[in-house]
C-alpha positions as CSV (number, residue, x, y, z in Angstrom):
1,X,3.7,-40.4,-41.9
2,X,1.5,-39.3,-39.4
3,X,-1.5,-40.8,-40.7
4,X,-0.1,-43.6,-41.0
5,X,1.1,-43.4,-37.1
6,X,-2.4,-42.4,-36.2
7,X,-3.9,-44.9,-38.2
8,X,-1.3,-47.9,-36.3
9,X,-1.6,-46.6,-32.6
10,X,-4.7,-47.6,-30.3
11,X,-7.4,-44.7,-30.4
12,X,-8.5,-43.9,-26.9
13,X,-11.6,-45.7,-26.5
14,X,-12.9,-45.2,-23.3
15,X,-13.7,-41.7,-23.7
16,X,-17.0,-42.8,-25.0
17,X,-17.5,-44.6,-22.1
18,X,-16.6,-41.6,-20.0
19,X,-19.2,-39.5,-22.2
20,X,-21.8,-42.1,-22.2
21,X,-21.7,-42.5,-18.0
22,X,-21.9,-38.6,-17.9
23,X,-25.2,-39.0,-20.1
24,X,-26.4,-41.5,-18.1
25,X,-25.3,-39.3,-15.0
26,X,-27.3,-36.1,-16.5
27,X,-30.7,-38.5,-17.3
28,X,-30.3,-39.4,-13.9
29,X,-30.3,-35.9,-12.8
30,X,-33.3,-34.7,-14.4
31,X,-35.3,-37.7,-13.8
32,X,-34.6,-36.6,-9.9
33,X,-35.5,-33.2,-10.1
34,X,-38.9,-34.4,-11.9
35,X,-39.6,-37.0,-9.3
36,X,-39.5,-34.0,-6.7
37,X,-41.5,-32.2,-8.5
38,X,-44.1,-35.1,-9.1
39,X,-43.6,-36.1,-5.2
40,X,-43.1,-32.7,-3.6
41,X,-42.6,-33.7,0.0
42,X,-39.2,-33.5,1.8
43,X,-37.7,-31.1,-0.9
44,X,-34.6,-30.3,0.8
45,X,-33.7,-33.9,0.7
46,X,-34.7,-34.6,-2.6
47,X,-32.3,-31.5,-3.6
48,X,-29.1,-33.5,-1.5
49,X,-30.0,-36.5,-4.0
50,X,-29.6,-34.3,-7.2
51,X,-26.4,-32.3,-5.9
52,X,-25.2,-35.7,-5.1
53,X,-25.6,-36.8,-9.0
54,X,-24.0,-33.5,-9.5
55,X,-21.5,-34.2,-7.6
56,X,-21.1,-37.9,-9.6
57,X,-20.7,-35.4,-12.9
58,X,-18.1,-33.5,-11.5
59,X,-15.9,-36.2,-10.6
60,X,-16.5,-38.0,-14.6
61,X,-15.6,-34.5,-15.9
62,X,-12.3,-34.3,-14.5
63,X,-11.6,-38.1,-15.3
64,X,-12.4,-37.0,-18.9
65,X,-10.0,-33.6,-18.4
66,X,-7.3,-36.1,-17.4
67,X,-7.2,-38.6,-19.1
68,X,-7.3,-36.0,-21.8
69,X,-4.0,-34.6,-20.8
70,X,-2.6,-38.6,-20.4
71,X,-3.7,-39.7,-23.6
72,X,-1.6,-39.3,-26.8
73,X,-4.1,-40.4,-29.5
74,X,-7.4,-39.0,-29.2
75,X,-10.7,-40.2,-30.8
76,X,-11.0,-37.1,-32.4
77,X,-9.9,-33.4,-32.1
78,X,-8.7,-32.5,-28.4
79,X,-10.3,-29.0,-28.7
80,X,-13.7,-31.0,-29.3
81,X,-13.3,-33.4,-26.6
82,X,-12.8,-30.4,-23.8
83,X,-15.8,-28.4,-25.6
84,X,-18.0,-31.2,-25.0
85,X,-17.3,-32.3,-21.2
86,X,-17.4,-28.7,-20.7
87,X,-21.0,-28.6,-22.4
88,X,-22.4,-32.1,-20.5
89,X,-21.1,-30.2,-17.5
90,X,-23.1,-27.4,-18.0
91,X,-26.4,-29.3,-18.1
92,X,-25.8,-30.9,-15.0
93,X,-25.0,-28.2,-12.9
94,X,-28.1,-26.3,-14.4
95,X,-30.3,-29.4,-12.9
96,X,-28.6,-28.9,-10.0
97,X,-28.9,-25.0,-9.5
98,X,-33.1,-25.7,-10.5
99,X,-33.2,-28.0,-7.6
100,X,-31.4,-26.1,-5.6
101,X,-34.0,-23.0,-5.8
102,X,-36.5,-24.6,-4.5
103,X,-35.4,-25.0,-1.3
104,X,-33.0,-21.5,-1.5
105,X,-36.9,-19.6,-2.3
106,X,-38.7,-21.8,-0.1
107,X,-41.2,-22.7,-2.6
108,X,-44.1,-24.3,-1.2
109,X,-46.0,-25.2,-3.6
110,X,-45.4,-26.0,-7.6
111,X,-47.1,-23.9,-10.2
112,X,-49.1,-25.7,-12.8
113,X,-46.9,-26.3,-16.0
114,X,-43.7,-26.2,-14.3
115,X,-43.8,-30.3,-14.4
116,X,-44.2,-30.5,-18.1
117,X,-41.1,-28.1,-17.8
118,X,-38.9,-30.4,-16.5
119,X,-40.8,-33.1,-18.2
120,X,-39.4,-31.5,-21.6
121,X,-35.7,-31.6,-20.1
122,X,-36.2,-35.1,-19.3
123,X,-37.1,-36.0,-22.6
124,X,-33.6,-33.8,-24.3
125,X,-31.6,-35.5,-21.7
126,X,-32.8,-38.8,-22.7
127,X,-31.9,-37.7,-26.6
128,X,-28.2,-36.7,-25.4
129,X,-27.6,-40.4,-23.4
130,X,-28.6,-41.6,-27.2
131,X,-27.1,-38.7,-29.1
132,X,-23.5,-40.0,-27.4
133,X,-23.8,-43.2,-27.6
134,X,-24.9,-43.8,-31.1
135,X,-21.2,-41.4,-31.7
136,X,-20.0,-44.4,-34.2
137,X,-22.9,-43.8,-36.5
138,X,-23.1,-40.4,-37.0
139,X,-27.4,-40.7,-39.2
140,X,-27.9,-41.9,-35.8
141,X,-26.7,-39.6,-33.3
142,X,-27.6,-36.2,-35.9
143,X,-31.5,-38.1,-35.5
144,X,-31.2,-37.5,-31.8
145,X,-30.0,-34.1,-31.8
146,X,-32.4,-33.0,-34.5
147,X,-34.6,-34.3,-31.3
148,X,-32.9,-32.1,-29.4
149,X,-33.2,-29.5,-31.0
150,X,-36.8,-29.9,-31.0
151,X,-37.4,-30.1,-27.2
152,X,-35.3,-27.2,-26.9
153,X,-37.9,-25.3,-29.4
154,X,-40.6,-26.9,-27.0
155,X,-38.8,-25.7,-24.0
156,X,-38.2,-21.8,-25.2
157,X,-42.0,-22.2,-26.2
158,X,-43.3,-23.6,-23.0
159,X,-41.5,-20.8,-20.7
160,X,-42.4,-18.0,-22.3
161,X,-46.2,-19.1,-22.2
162,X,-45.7,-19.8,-18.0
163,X,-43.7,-16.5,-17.9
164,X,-46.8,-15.1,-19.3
165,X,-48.9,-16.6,-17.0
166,X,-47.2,-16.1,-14.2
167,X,-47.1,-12.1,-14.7
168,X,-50.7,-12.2,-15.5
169,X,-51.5,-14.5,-12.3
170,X,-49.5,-13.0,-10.0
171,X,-49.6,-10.2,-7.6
172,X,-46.9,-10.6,-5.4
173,X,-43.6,-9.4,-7.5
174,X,-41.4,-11.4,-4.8
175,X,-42.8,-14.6,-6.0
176,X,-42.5,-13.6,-10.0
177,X,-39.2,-12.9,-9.4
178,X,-38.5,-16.3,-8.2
179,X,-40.7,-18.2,-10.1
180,X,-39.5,-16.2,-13.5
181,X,-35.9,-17.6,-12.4
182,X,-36.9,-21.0,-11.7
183,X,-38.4,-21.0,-15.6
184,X,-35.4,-19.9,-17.1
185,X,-32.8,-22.4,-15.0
186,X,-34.6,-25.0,-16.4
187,X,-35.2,-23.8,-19.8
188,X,-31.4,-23.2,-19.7
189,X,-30.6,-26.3,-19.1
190,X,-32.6,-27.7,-22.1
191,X,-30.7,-24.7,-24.3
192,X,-27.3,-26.7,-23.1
193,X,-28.9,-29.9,-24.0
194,X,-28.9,-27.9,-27.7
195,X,-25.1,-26.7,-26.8
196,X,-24.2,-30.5,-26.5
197,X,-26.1,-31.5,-29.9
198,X,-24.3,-28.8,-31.3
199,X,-20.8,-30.0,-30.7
200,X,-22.0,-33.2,-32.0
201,X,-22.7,-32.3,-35.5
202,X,-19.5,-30.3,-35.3
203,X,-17.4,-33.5,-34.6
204,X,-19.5,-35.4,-37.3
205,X,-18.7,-33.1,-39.8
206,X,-15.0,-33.0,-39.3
207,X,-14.4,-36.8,-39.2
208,X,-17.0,-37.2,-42.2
């Protein structure tokens, strides 16, 4: 009987829209922390743009978390639904907090390679707008987070190389302290981009 109900009652559809505008929100994000990096004049204001897409994310995450707890048929497993807002969340705010130390440290100037950072978080955000809305055909959406998973290889790869660098470069231990932390937001944020991928799969697997 109750797959039967299930199968009779209107699924909540607009969760995917919900995920798929928090995506979009997230692309959005990155591509405005590149374009400060790429175009690194009036930082501080550039930062108020991407805690203002942050912001944006926060307000889609609790319309998901509500309409969560107003919605009796879900499109599939509550549990899964909460872990992945949670997850999209945490990309977003790790875009944000990147941004943010710029102008917290009052960088100055951008170290070579940090661009092709962000450039690889660009690329896994991109993957994760596809990843969620390709959800209905799951070859699809497992495609983009094997892609995922890729950048975030590239990522781990790339930061350790301009930690490397940066101790071998260096002098001043104030500035590799920073700039060590600045690597590893944004390489963070490309591991959630994993995190997201990863709840994915899970979801494919249990409706297969």
């Amino acid at each position: 009987m109750p797959g039967l109900l299930q199968r009779l009652l209107p699924r909540e559809e607009d969760f995917f829209v919900l995920f798929s505008k928090q995506a979009d929100n997230i692309q959005l994000g990155a591509k405005a922390l590149l374009q400060m990096l790429e175009h690194y004049t009036g930082v501080p204001e550039q930062v108020q743009i991407v805690k203002a897409i942050e912001h944006d994310g926060d307000e889609i995450t609790h319309s998901i978390f509500t309409k969560l707890n107003q919605s009796f048929i879900t499109p599939f497993d509550r549990e899964d639904i909460h872990e992945l807002t949670s997850r999209l969340d945490d990309v977003i705010d790790l875009i944000d907090a990147a941004a943010s130390r710029f102008v917290l440290y009052r960088v100055a100037s951008i170290r070579i390679g940090t661009v092709d950072l962000v450039r690889v978080l660009v690329s896994a955000t991109a993957e994760l707008s596809a990843a969620i809305r390709t959800l209905s055909s799951p070859e699809k959406a497992l495609k983009h987070c094997i892609e995922i998973n890729r950048y975030e290889n590239e990522s781990d790869r790339l930061c350790r190389t301009l930690i490397a660098q940066l101790f071998d470069e260096e002098t001043d231990s104030v500035q590799i302290i920073k700039w060590k932390e600045i690597f590893e937001v944004i390489e963070t944020a490309v591991d959630k981009c994993e995190d997201v991928a990863n709840v994915i799969e899970g979801v494919i697997l249990k409706n297969a």
